[in-house]
N, C-alpha and C positions, 0 to 999 in steps of 0.2 A: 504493500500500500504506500499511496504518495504520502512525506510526511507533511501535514498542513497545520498543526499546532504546536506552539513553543511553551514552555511556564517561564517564567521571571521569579524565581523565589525570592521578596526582596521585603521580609520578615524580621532579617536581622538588626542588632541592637546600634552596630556601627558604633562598637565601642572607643575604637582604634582612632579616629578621630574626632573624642571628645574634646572641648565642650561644644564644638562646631555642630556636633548630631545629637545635641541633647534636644534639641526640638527641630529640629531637620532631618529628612534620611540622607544616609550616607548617599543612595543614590542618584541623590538631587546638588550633589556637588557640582559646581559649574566647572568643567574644563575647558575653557576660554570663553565659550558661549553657549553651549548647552551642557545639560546635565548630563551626569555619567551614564544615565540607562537610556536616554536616547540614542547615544552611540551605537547601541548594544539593539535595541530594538530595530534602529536604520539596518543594522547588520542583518537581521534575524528577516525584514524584511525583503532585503536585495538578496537574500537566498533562498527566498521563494516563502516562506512562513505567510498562512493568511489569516491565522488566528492567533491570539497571544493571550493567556491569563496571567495577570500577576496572585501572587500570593505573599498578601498583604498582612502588616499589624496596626494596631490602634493606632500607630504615629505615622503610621503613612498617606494621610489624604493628599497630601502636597503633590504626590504621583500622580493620582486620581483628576486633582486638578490640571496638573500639566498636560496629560494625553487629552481633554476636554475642549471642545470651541470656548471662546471667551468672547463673549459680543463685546462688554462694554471695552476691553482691548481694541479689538478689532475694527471698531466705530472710530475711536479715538485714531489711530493709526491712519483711515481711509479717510478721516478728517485731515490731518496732518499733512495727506499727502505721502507719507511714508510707506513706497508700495512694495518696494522692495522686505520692509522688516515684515509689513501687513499678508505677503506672501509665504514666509517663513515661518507667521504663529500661524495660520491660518492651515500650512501643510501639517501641523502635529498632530492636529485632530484626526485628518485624514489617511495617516500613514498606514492604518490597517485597524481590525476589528478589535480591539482590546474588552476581555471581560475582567472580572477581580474576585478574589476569595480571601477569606479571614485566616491565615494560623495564628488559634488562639492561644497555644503556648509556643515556646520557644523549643520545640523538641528537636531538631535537628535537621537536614537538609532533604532527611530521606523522608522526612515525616511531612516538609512543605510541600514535597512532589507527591506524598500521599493526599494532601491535599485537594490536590485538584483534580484524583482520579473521574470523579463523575464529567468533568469537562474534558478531558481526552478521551474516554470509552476504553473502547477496544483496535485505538487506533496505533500506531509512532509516534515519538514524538522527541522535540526537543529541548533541551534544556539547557538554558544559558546563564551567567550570574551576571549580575550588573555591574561587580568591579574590576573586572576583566578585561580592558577596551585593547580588541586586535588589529593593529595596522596589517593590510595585504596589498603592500603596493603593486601592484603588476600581476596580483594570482585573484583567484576566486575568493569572496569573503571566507572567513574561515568555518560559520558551520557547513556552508555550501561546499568546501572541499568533507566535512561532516559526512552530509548527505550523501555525494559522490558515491566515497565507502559504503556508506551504507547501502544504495540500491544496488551497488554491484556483487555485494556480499552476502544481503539480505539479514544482518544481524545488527547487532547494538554496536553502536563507535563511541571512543573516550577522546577527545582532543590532549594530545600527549606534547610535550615540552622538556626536553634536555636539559637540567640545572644542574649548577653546581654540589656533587654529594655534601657539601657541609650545609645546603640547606636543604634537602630534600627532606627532615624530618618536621617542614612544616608544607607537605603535602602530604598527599595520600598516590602511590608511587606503583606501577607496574613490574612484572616480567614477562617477557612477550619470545614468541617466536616469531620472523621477522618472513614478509610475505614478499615486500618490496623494500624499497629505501625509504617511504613514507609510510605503506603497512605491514600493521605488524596482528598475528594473532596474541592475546593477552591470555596468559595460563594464569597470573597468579595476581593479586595485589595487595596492600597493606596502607592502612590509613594512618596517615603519621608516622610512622618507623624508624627508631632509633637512627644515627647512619652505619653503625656497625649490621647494623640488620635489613637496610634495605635492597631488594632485589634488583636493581639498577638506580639509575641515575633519571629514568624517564618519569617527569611527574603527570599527575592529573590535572587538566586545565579546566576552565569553567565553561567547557562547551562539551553539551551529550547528545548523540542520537540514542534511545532504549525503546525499545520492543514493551507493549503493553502487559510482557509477562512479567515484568518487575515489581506491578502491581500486588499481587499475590505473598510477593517476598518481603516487600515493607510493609504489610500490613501485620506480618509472623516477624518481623525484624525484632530480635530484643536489642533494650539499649549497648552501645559499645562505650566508644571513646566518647569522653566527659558527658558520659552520661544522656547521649543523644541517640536520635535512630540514625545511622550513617550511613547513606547511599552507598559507599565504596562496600561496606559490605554485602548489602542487598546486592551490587551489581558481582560481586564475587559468588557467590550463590549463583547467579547466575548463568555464569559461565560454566558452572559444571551441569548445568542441564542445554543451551546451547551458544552456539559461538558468541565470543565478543571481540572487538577488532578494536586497536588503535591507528589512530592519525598521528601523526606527526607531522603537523601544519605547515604551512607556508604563509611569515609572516612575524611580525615583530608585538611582541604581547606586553601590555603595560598593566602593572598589578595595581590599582588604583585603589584597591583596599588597604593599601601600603604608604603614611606618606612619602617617601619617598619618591616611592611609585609612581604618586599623585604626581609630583614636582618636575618628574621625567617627561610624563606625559603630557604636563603643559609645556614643556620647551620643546618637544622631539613636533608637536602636533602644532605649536606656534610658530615653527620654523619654516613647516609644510605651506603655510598660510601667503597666499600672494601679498596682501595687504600689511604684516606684520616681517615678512620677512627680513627684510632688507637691514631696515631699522634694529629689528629684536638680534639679528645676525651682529652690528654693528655694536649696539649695548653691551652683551654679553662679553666680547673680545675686548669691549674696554674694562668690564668689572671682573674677567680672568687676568689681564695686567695690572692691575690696582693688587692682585692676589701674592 
């Protein structure tokens, strides 16, 4: 089956950058101009995605409001004269069908995609995180290389990423038999794992195709690590009843749940930018000589 729904699990507390998300979500951070999950949803839509739920908590309206038309914006703007920004709010509504769902505790990532079982059925589907934002300059967005895999293989895909083993124990990390130079079949995985104990160097990214039988698994999932329902388990379970494949993308990945991250990705993606470049190129190389 073609895959036509994405989730957004975008429930968490966004602790990481506190106090900035004590009454903002993390995924409404602006990364020059828009917020972090529209990246992520443009992506999800230029790879064909025609339905999207989030799965949402009590502090997330500001999302709700963002994907929404806004007349009184919208009036102001076409008054102004401003048709160029007036065409910019006016496509976020439009970018595709969004519904929304409540997780009402914070159980863990396998629990948000348990979630939203009644709006996926029995179909694919995929799932993305909001602070994950992937540059592909010159290839396919990166769940659309996702999906590739997937319809060729007919199984689940993990978007996989190459780190350094001294941080791989804050992913959740594979062992693969290797099919191509991009796929690979996944035997085994482990969430979070010491580095003396992890099976490679290959981690888990925030982009999944899964097969509607995962459903079944998180619902029987006991809690794991801190105490949460954890996807990587469920999808391990998985793979011993049938295939699951890794990607190994093409493309440059900003961890924006990181600040760091954040910080990277405003100058890697500001630089991208015709309007800032020149300037922001010039600034910088005066405040690396000042260093």
């Amino acid at each position: 089956m073609k895959v036509r729904k994405a989730i957004f699990p975008v429930a968490g507390l966004g602790t990481r950058f506190l106090p900035a998300t004590k009454s903002s979500p993390k995924e409404m951070l602006p990364l020059i101009d828009k917020p972090l999950v529209q990246y992520v949803v443009e992506e999800a839509v230029a790879a064909g995605i025609e339905q999207i739920i989030f799965v949402t908590g009590r502090t997330k309206r500001s999302i709700e409001d963002h994907f929404d038309s806004s007349p009184e914006l919208e009036n102001h703007l076409e008054e102004k004269g401003k048709d160029e920004t007036l065409q910019a709010v006016r496509c976020i509504a439009d970018l595709v069908d969004i519904f929304y769902v409540r997780q009402k505790k914070a159980l863990g990532l396998g629990h948000a995609i348990l979630c939203a079982r009644d709006f996926i059925g029995n179909e694919p589907f995929a799932v993305l995180l909001g602070d994950d934002i992937i540059d592909t300059p010159g290839s396919a967005p990166c769940l659309r290389q996702l999906l590739d895999v997937y319809e060729h293989y007919k199984g689940s895909v993990l978007a996989l990423e190459q780190v350094p083993m001294e941080q791989i124990s804050s992913y959740g990390c594979v062992a693969v038999n290797r099919i191509t130079d991009h796929v690979m079949e996944v035997t085994d995985m482990v969430e979070k794992p010491p580095q003396a104990e992890a099976p490679s160097n290959l981690a888990i990214i925030g982009r999944y195709v899964l097969t509607p039988a995962i459903f079944p698994l998180l619902e029987q999932q006991q809690p794991g690590r801190g105490g949460e329902i954890q996807l990587t388990d469920a999808i391990k379970r998985l793979s011993q009843d049938e295939a699951v494949y890794g990607c190994l993308f093409e493309g440059l990945r900003h961890d924006c749940g990181d600040k760091l991250g954040f910080l990277k990705a405003t100058v890697d993606l500001a630089l991208k930018r015709d309007e800032f470049k020149e300037d922001f190129t010039a600034y910088l190389k005066q405040r690396l000589g000042c260093l």
